[in-house]
C-alpha positions as CSV (number, residue, x, y, z in Angstrom):
1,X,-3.4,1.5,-1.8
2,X,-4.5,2.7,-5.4
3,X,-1.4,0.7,-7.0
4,X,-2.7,-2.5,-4.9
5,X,-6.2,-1.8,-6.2
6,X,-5.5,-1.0,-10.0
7,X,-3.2,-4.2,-9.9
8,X,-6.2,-5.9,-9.1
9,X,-8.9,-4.9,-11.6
10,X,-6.3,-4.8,-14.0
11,X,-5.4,-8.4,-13.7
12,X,-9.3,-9.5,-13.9
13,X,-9.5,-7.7,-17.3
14,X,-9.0,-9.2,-20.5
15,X,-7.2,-8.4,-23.9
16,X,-9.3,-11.1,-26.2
17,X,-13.2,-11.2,-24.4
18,X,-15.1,-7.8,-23.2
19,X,-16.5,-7.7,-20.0
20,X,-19.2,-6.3,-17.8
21,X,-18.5,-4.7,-14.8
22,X,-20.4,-7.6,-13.4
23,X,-18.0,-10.2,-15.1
24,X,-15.2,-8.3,-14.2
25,X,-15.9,-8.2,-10.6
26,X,-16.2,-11.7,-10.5
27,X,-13.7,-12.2,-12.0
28,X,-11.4,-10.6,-9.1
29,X,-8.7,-12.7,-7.0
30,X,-10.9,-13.4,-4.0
31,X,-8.2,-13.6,-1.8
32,X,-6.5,-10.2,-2.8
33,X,-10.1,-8.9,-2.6
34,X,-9.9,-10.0,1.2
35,X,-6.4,-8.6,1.7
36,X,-7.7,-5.3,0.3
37,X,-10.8,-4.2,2.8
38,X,-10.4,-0.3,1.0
39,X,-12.2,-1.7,-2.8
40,X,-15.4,-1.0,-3.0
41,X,-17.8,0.0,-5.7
42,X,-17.4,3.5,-5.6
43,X,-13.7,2.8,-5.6
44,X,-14.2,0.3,-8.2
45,X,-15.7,2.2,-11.1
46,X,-13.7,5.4,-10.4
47,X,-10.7,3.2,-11.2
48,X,-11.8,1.4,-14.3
49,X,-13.2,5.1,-15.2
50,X,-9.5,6.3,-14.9
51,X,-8.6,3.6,-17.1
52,X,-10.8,4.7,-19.6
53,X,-9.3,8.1,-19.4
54,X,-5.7,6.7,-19.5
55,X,-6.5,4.8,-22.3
56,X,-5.5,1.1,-20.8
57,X,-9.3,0.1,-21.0
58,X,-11.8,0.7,-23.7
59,X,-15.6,0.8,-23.2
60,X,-17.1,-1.3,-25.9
61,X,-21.8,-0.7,-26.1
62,X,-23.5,-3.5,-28.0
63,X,-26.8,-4.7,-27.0
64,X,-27.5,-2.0,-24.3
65,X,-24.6,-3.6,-21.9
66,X,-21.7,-1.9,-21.4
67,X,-18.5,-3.5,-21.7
68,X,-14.8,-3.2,-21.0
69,X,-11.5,-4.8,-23.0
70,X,-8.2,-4.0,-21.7
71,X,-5.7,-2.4,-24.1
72,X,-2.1,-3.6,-25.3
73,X,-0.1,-1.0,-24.6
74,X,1.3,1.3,-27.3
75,X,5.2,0.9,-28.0
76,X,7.5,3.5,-28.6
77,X,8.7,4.1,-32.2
78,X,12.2,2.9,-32.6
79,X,13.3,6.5,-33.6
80,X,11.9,7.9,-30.3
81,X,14.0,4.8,-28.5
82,X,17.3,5.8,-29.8
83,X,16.2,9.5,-28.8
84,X,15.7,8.3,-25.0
85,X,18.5,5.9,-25.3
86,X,21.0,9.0,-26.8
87,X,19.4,11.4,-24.2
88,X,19.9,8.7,-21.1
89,X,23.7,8.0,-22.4
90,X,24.5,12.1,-22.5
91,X,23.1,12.2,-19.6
92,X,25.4,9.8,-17.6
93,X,28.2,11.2,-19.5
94,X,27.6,15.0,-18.3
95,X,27.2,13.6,-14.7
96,X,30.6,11.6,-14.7
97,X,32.4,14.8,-16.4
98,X,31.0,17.3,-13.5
99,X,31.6,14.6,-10.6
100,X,35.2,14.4,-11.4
């Protein structure tokens, strides 16, 4: 239910142009918003709040409104890549040893 939601707010936020919560709302699929009879406000702004927090959304304040601009997310250094990478290739090598 939360994925469905958050798939749906996320998709009516923007990268480029800030947003009210308004805008934002208007912005929403109506017909996902019809499939989806659990959103409501409440719901609405405790999810973009959790955004916030999870830094995919920022809040941006100019002229007393309130506004929200979705975030590109970070990528991974290319040293910590090669970490996982190495990790993920010992790791299938371990498993194959011990399963023989």
């Amino acid at each position: 239910m939360e994925n469905k939601i958050d798939e749906l707010i996320l998709e009516s936020l923007s990268f480029y142009e800030p947003l009210t919560l308004d805008q934002v709302i208007l912005d929403l699929d109506h017909k996902k918003v019809k499939n989806t009879p659990e959103l409501n406000l409440d719901i609405f702004e405790k999810r973009i709040k959790f955004f916030v927090k999870t830094k995919k959304v920022k809040i941006l304040k100019s002229d007393c409104k309130v506004t929200f601009i979705k975030l590109f997310p970070k990528r991974k250094s290319p040293f910590i890549r090669s970490l996982i990478h190495s990790f993920e290739f010992l790791k299938q090598k371990i498993i194959n040893f011990f399963s023989k």
